[in-house]
Backbone as CSV, one residue per row, in Angstrom:
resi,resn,N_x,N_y,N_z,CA_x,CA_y,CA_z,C_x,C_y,C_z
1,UNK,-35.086,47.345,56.388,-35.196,48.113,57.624,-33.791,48.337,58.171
2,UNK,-33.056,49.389,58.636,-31.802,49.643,58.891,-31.519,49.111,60.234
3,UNK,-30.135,48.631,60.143,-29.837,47.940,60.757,-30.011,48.659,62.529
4,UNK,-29.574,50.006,62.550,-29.722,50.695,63.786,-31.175,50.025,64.910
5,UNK,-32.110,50.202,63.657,-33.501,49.992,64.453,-33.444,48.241,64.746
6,UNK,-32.706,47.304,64.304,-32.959,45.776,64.253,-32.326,45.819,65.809
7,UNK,-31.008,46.664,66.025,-29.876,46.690,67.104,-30.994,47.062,68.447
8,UNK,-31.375,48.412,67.950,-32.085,48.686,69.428,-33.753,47.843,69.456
9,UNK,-34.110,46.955,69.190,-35.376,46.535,68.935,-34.648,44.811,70.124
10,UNK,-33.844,44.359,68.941,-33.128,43.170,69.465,-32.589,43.158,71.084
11,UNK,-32.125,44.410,71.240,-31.170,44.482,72.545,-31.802,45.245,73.767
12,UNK,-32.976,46.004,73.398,-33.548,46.720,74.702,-34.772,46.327,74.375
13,UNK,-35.612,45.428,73.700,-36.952,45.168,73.650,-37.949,45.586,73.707
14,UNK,-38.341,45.307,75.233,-39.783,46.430,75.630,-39.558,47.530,75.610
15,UNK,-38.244,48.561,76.171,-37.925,49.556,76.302,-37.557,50.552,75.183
16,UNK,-37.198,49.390,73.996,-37.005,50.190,72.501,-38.690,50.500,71.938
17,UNK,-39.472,49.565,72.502,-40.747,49.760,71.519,-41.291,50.946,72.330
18,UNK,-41.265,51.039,73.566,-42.290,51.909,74.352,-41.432,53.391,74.041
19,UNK,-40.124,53.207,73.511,-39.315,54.735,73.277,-39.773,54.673,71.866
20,UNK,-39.824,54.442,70.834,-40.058,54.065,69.656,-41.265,54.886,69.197
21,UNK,-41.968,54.210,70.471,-43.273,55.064,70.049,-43.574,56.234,70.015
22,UNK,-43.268,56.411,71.612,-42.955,57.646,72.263,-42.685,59.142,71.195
23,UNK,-41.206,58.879,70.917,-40.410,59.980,70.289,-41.418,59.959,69.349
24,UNK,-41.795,59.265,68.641,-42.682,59.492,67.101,-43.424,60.114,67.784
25,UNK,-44.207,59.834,68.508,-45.444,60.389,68.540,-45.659,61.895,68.974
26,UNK,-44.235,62.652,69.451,-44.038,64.003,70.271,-43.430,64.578,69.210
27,UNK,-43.397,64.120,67.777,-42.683,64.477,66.744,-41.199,64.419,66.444
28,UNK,-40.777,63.520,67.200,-39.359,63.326,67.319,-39.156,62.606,65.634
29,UNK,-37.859,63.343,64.811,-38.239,62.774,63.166,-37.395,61.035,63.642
30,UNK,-38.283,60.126,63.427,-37.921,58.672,63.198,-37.709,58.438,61.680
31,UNK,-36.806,58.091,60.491,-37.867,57.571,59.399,-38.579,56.233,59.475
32,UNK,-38.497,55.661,59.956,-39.289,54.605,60.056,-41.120,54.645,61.079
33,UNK,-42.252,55.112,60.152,-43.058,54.775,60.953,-43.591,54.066,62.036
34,UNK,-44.171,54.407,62.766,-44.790,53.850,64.373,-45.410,52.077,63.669
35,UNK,-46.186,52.714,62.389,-46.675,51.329,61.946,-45.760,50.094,61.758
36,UNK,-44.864,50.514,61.106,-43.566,49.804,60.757,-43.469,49.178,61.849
37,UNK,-43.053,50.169,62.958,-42.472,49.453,64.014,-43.137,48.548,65.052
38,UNK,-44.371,48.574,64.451,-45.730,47.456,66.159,-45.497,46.157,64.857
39,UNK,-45.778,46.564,63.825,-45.652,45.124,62.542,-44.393,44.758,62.694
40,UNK,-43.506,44.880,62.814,-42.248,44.124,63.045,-42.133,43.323,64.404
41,UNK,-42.611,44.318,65.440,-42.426,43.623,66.911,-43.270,42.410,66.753
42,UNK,-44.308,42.920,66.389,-45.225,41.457,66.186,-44.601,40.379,65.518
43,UNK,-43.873,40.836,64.336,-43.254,39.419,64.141,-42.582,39.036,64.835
44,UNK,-41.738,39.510,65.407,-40.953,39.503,67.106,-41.332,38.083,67.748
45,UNK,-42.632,38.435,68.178,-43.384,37.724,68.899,-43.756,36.733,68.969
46,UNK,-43.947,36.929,67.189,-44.205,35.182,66.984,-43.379,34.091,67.030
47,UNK,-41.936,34.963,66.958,-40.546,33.935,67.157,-40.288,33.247,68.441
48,UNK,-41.327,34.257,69.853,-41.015,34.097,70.576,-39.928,34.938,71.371
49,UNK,-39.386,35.850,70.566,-38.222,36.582,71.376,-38.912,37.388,72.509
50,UNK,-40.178,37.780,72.067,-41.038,38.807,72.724,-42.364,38.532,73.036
51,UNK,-42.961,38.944,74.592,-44.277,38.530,74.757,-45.329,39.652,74.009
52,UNK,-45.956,39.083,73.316,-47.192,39.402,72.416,-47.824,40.869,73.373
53,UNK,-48.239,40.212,74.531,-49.146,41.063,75.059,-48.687,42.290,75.865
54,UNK,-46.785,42.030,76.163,-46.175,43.172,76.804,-46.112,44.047,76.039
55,UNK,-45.564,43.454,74.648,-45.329,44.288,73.264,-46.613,45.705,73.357
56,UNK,-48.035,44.892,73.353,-48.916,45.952,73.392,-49.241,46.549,74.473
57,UNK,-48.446,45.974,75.531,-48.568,47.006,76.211,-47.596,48.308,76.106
58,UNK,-46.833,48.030,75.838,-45.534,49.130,75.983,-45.720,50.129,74.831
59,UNK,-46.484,49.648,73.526,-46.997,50.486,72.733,-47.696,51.492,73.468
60,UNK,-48.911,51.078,73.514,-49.959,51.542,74.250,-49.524,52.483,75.116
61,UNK,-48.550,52.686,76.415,-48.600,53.142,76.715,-46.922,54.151,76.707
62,UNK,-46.344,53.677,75.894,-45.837,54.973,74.779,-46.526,56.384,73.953
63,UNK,-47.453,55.742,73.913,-48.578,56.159,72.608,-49.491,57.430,73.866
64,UNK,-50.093,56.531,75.007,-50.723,57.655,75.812,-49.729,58.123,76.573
65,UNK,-48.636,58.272,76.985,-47.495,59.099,77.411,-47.532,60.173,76.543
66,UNK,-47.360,60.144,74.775,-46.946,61.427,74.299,-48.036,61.784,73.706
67,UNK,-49.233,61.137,73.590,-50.782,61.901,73.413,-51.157,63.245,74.734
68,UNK,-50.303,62.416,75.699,-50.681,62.984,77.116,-49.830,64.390,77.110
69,UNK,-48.428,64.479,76.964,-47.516,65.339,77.166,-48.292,66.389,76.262
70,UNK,-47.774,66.009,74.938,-48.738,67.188,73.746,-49.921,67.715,73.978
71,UNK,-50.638,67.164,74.779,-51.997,67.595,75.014,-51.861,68.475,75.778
72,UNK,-51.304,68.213,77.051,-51.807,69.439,77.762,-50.436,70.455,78.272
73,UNK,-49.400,70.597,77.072,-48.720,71.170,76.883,-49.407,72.627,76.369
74,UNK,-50.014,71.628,75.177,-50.728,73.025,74.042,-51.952,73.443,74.768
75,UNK,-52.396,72.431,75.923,-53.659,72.770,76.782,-53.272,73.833,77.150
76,UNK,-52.378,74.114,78.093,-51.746,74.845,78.484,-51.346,76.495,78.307
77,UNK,-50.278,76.280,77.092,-49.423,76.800,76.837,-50.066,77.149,74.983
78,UNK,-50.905,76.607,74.743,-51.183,76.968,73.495,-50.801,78.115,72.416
79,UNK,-52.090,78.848,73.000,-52.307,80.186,72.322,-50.480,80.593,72.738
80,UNK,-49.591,80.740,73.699,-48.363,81.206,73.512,-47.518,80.826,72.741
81,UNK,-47.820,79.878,72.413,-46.843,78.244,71.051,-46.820,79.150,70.340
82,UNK,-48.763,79.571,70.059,-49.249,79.760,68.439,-48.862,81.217,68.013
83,UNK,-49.123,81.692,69.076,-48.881,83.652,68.912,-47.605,83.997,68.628
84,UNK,-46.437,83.063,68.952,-45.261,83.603,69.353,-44.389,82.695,67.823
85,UNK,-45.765,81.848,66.839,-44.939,81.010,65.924,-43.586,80.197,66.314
86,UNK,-43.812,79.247,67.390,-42.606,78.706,67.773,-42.028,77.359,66.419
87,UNK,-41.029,77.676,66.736,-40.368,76.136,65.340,-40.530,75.149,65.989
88,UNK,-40.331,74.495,66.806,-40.863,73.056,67.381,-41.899,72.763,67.696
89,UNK,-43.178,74.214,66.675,-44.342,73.374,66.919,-44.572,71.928,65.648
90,UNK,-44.933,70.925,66.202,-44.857,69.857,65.267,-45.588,70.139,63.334
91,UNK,-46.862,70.919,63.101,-47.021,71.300,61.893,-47.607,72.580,61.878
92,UNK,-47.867,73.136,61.016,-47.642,74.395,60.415,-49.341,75.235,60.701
93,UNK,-49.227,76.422,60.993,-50.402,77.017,61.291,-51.599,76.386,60.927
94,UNK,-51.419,76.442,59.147,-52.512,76.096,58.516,-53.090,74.671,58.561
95,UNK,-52.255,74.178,59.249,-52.470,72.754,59.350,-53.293,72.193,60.306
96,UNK,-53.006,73.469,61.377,-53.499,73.452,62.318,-55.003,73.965,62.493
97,UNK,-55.244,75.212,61.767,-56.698,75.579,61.610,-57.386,74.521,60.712
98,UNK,-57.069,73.898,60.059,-57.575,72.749,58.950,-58.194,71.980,59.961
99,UNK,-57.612,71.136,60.900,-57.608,69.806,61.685,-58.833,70.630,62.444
100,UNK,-58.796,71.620,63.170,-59.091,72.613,64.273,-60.698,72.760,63.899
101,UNK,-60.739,72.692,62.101,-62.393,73.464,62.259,-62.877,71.970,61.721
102,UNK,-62.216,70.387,61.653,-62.755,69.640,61.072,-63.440,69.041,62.665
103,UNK,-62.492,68.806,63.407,-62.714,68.405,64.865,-63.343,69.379,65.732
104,UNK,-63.635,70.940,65.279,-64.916,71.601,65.976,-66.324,71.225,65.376
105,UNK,-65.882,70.844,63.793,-66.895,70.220,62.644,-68.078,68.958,63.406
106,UNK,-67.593,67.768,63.499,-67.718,66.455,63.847,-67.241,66.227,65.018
107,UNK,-66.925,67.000,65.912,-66.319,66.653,67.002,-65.658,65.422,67.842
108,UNK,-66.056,64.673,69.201,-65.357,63.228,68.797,-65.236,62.427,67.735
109,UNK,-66.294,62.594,66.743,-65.840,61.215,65.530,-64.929,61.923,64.804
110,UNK,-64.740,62.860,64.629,-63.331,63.756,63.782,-62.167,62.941,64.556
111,UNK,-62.201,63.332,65.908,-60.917,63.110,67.235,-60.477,61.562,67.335
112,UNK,-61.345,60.550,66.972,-61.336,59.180,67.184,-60.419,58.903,65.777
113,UNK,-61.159,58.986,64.719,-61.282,58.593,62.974,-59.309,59.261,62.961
114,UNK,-59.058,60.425,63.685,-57.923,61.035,63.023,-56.848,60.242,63.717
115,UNK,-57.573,59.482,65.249,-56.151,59.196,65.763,-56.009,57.561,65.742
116,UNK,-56.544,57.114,64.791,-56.403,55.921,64.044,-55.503,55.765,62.675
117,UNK,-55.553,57.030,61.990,-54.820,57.252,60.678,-53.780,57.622,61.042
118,UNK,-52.772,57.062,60.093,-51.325,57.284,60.015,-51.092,58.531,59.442
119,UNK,-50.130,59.184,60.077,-49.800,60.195,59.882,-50.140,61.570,60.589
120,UNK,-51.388,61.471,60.772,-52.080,62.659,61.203,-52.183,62.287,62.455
121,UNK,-52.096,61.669,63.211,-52.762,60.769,64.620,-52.039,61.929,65.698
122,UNK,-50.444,61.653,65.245,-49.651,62.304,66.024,-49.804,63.854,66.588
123,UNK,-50.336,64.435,65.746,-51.054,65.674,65.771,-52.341,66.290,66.108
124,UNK,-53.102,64.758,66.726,-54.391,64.815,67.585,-54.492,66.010,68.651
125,UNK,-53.738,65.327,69.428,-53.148,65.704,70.975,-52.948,67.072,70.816
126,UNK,-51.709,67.708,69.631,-51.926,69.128,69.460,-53.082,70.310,68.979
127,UNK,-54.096,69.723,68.693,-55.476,70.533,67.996,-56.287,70.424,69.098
128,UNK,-56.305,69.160,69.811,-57.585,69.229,71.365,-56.750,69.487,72.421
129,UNK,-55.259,69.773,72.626,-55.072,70.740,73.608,-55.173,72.112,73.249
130,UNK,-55.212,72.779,72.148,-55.195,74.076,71.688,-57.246,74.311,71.446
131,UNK,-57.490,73.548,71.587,-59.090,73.843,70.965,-59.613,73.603,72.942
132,UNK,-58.874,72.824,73.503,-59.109,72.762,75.072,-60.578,71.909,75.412
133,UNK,-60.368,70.955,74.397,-60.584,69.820,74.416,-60.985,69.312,75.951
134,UNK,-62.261,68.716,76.222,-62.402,68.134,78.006,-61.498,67.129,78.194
135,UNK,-60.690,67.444,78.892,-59.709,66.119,79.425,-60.069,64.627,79.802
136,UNK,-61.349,64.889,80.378,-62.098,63.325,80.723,-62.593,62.813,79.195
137,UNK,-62.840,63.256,79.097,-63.473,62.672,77.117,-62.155,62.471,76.238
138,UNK,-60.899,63.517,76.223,-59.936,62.981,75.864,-58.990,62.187,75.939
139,UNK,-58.966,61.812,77.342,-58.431,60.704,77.822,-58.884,59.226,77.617
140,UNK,-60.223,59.449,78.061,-61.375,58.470,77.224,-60.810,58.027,75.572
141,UNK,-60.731,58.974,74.697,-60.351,58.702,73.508,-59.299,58.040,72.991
142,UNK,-58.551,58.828,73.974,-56.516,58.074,73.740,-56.589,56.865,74.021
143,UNK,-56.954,56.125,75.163,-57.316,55.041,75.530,-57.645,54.506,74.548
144,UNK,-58.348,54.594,74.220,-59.506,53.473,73.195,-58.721,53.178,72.069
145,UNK,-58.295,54.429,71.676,-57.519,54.790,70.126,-55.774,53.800,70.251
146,UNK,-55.645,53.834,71.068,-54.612,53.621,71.187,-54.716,51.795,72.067
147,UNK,-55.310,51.762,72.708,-55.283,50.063,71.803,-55.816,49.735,71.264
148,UNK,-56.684,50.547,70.626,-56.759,49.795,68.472,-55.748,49.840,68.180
149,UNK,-55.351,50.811,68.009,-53.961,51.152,67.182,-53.210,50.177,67.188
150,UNK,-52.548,50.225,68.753,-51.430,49.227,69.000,-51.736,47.847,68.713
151,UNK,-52.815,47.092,69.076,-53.213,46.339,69.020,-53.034,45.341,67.502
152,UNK,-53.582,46.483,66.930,-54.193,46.370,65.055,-52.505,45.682,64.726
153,UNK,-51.945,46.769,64.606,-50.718,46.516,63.689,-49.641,45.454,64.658
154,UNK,-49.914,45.573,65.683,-48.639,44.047,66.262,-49.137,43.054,65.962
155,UNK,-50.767,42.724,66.208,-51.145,41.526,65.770,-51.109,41.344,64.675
156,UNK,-51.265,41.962,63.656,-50.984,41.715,62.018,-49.903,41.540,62.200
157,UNK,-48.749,42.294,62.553,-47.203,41.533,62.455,-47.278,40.236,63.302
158,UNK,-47.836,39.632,64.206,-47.937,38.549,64.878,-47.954,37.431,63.686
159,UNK,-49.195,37.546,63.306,-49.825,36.668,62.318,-49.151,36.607,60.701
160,UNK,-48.386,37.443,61.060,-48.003,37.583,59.109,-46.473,37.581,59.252
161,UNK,-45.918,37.267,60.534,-44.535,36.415,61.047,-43.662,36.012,60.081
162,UNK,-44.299,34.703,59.569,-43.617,34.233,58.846,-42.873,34.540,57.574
163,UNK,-44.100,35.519,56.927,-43.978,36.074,56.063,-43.246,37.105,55.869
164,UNK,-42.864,37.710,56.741,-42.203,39.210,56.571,-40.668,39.209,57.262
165,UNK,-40.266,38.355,57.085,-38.537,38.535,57.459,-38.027,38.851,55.645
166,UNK,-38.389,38.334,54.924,-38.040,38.646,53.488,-38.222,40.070,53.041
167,UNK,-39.771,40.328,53.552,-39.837,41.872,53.239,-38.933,43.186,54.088
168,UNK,-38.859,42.603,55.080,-38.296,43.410,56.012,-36.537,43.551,55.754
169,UNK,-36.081,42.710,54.964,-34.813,42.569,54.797,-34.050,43.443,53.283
170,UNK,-35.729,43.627,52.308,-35.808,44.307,51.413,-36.580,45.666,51.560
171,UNK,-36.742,45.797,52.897,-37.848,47.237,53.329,-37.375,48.208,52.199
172,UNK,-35.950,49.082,52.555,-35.499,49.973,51.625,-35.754,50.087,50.122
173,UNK,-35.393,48.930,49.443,-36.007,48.711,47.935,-37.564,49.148,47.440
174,UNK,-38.095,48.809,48.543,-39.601,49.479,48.121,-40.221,49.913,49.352
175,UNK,-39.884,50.630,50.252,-40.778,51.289,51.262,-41.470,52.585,50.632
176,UNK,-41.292,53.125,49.559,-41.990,54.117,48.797,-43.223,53.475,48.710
177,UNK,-42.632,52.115,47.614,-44.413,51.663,47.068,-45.164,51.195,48.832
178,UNK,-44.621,51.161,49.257,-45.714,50.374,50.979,-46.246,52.436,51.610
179,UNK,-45.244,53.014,51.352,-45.432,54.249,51.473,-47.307,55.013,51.068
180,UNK,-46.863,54.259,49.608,-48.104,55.180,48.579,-49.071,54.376,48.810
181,UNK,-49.085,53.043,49.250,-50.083,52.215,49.315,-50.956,52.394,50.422
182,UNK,-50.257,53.171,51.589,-50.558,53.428,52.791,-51.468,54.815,52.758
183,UNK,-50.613,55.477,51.671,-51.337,56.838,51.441,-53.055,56.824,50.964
184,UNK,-52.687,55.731,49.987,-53.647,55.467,49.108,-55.062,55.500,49.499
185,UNK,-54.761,54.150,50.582,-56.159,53.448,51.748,-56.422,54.656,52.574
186,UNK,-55.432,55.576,53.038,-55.711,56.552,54.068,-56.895,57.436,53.440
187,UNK,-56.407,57.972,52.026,-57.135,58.917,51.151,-58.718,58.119,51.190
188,UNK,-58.508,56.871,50.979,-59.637,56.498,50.121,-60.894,56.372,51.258
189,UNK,-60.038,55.461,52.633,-61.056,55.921,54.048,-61.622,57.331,54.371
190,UNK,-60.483,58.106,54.342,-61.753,59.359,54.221,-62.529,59.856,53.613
191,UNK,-62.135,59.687,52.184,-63.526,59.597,50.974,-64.417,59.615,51.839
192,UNK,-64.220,58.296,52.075,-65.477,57.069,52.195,-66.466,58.081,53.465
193,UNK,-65.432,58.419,54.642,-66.383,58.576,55.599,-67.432,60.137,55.264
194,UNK,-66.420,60.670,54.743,-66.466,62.106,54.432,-68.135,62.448,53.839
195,UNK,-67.612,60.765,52.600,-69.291,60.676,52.359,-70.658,60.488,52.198
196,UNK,-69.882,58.817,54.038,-70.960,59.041,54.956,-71.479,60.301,55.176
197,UNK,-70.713,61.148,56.363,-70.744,61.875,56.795,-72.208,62.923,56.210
198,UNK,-71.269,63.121,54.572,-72.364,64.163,54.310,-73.553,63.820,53.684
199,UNK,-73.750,62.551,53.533,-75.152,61.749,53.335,-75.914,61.986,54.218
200,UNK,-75.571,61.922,55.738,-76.239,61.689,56.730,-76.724,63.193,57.269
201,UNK,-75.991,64.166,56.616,-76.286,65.462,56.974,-77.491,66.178,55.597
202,UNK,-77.438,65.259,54.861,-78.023,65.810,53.789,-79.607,64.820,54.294
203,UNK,-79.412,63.894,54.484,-80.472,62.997,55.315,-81.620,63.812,56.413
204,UNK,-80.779,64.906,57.165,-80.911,65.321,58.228,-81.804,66.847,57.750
205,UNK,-81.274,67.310,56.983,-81.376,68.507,56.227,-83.082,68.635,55.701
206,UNK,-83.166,67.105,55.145,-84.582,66.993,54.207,-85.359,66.417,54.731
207,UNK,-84.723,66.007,56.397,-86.019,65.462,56.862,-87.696,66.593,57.599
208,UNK,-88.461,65.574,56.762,-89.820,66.270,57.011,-90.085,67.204,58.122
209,UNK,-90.559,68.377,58.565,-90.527,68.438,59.972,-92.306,68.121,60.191
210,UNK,-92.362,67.414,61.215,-93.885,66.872,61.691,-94.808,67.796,62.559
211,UNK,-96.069,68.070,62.816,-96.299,69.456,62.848,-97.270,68.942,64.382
């Protein structure tokens, strides 16, 4: 893990994690993932340098700060982002109609399921402010989502403390393979739900109608 991120983690604490998050999450390019960074604090924590439960907080509410901004930016201001093809929109048209007809698809369980996964999470906030998403239900969501989130990965770095000053000191050498491994589980969870999902619609499809 480069030394830059050990400097500002070590020396501004709460204030590095709750910016940390932040910028990632408004698309600011970090290379080091959001995940990376709650699993490390957690080991943090367990040393004692850092309280466990501020840690998640400052995630947390990093996390609904730039769920919040993005949201009702594109709430907003959307359709002008989209019409006018601006470059600092965070991903690419098509990326955007993709996410757009999966979460008009399944609606909250699309919105929940996406802002749990790495990678895509960050880009919640931009599809349900542009789709204009109810603010009370989305707020509802960020909440929730976001201390799982935070929650999930500091306490695994909490608990797996001990263990990860070695890895963390060799991050660079193999953050590819933690990379693909990450990819891997992501792919394979949506399989999975995808084919819940269409079990339950095929369930739905053949059921009898009663007269």
């Amino acid at each position: 893990m480069s030394n830059e991120f050990l400097f500002y983690i070590s020396h501004y604490g709460y204030l590095a994690v709750f910016i940390f998050v932040f910028l990632q999450d408004v698309g600011f390019p970090i290379p080091i993932p959001n995940e990376f960074v709650l699993i490390f604090c957690g080991s943090i924590a367990f040393t004692g340098t850092l309280h466990l439960l501020l840690i998640i907080l400052c995630a947390i509410s990093g996390d609904l700060l730039a769920a919040s901004v993005l949201y009702f930016v594109f709430y907003l201001f959307g359709s002008f982002i989209m019409h006018n093809n601006s470059r600092w929109v965070p991903i690419s048209q098509h990326t955007i109609i993709n996410l757009a007809k999966k979460i008009e698809q399944y609606g909250i369980t699309a919105v929940v399921i996406s802002r749990l996964l790495p990678f895509i999470r960050g880009y919640v906030a931009v599809i349900c402010g542009i789709l204009h998403f109810k603010p009370q239900q989305y707020g509802f969501i960020i909440f929730t989502t976001a201390v799982l989130w935070s929650s999930f990965y500091i306490v695994a770095g909490y608990y797996l403390g001990p263990y990860l000053n070695h890895i963390f000191e060799h991050m660079d050498q193999f953050k590819y393979v933690v990379y693909g491994v990450v990819a891997i589980a992501v792919i394979t969870l949506v399989i999975r739900i995808r084919i819940v999902i269409n079990k339950r619609q095929l369930s739905k499809n053949n059921k009898p109608i009663i007269k």
